[in-house]
C-alpha positions as CSV (number, residue, x, y, z in Angstrom):
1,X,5.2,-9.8,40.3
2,X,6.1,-6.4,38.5
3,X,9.1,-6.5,35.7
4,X,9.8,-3.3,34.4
5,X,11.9,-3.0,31.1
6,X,15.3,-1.3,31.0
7,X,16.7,1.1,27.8
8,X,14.8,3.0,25.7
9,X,12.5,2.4,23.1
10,X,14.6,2.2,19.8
11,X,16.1,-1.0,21.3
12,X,15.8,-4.5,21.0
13,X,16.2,-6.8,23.5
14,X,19.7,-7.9,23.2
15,X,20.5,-4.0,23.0
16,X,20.9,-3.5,19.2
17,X,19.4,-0.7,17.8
18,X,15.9,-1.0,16.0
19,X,15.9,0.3,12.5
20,X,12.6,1.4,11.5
21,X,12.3,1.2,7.8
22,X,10.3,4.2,5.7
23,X,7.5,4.6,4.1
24,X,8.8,4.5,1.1
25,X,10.3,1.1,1.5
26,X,7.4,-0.5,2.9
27,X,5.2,0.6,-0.6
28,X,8.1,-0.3,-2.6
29,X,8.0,-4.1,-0.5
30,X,4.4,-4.3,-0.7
31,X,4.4,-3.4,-4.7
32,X,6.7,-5.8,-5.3
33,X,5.0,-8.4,-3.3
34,X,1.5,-7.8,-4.5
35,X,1.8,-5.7,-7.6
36,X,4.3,-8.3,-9.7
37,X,1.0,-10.0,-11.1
38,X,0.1,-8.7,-14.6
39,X,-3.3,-11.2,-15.0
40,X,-5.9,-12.2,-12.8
41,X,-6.2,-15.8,-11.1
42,X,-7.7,-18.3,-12.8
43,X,-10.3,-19.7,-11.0
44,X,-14.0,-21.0,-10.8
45,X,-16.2,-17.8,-9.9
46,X,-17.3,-18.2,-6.3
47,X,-18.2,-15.7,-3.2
48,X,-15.9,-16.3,-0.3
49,X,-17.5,-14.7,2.9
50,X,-20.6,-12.9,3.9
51,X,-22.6,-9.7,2.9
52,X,-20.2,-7.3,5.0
53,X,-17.1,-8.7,3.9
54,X,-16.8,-10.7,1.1
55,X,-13.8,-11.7,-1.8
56,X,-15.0,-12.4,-5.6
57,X,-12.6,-15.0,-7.3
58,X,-13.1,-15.8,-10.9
59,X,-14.9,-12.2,-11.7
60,X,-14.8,-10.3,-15.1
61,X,-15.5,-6.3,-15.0
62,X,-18.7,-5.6,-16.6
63,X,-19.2,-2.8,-19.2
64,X,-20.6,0.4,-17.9
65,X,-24.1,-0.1,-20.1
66,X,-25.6,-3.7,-21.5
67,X,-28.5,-4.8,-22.8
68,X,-30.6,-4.8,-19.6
69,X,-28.4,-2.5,-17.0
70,X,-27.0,1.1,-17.3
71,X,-24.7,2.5,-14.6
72,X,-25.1,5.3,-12.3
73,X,-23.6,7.4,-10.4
74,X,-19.8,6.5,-12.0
C-alpha cells in the first residue's frame, strides 16, 4: 500500500501553517538553556566514556607551565 501526502511542505498535519523559528532565536534558546550557569558542577572527578568520546566531570584547568609540564603549541 502507497499513501501519498496532500499540501505543501510548510504545513502541518491538521493544515496550520509551520513556523520555522530563526537562527537567532534558536542561539538565544540554547544560551539561555545552557549558558545561565556561572560555576562548574560539583562533582567527584571521573571519565565518562571511552578514548574517542569521552566527558570529564569534576576537572580544574591547569596552568599553561608547572613544575614538571610546559605547553605547546597554544
Amino acid at each position: 500500500m502507497l499513501i501519498a501526502c496532500s499540501g505543501s511542505s510548510d504545513t502541518n498535519i491538521d493544515g496550520t501553517q509551520v513556523i520555522e523559528p530563526k537562527a537567532a532565536e534558536i542561539k538565544g534558546l540554547a544560551k539561555a538553556a545552557f549558558g545561565g550557569v556561572a560555576f562548574a558542577s560539583i562533582q567527584a572527578p571521573a571519565v565518562h566514556g571511552g578514548y574517542a568520546k569521552r566527558c570529564l566531570a569534576g576537572g580544574v584547568e591547569l596552568s599553561e607551565t608547572g613544575a614538571t609540564w610546559q605547553a605547546m603549541r597554544l
